[in-house]
C-alpha positions, -999 to +999 in steps of 0.1 A: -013+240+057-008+228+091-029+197+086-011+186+050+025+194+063+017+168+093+007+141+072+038+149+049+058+143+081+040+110+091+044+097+056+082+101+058+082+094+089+065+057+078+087+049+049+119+052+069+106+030+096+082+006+080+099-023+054+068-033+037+059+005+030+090+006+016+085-027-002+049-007-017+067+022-032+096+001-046+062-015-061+044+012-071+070+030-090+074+003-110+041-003-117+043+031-127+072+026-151+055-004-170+018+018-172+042+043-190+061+020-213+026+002-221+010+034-226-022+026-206-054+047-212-072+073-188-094+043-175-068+017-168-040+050-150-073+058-126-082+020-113-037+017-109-035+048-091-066+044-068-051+007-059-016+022-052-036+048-029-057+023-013-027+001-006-004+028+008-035+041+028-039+004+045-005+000+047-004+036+067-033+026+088-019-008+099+009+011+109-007+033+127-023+005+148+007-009+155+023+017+170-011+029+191-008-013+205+026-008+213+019+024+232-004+004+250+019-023+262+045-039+248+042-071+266+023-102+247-012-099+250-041-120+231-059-092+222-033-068+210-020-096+185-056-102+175-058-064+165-027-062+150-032-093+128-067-080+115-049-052+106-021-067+085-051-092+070-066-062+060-035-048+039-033-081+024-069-082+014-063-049-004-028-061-023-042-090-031-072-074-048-045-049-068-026-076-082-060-093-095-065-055-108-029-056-122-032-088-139-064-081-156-047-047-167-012-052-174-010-092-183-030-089-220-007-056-227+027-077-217+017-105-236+008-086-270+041-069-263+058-106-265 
């Protein structure tokens, strides 16, 4: 109980200190809201949640990377931005990826529904 009440805390903990996690969930629960006014099936819900997950999972650990450079040093160093930029390629890598997955799910559904 210990272990899931700590990770409760550090997800909070992100979202009122991180913009762009922010900026996911704004995202995700309107994805949300257009899966349910589309009505999308079983198949189509599982790949949209598991790309909100993976998203708010690389958005958490990018975070968590940041803050372990900064507690490193907080002066400029080569190396510390080269870490921290792999880490936000990597969250870009995976949004990117979801909005191909959005597209292919939600674009066909909009434009029968227009």
């Amino acid at each position: 109980m210990n272990s899931l009440r700590y990770a409760i805390r550090g997800f909070f903990t992100a979202i009122r200190s991180e913009t762009n996690l922010r900026i996911h969930v704004v995202v995700a629960v309107i994805v949300c809201a257009v899966g349910f006014w589309l009505q999308l099936s079983i198949p189509e819900w599982m790949a949209v949640v598991i790309c909100i997950a993976v998203v708010f999972g690389f958005e958490l650990m990018n975070t968590a990377i940041e803050q372990l450079c900064d507690l490193v040093t907080k002066e400029q160093h080569p190396i510390i931005k080269t870490i921290k930029d792999i880490a936000a390629a990597a969250v870009l890598i995976v949004c990117l990826g979801s909005i191909v997955i959005g597209v292919i799910i939600f674009l066909p559904k909009l434009i029968h529904q227009f």
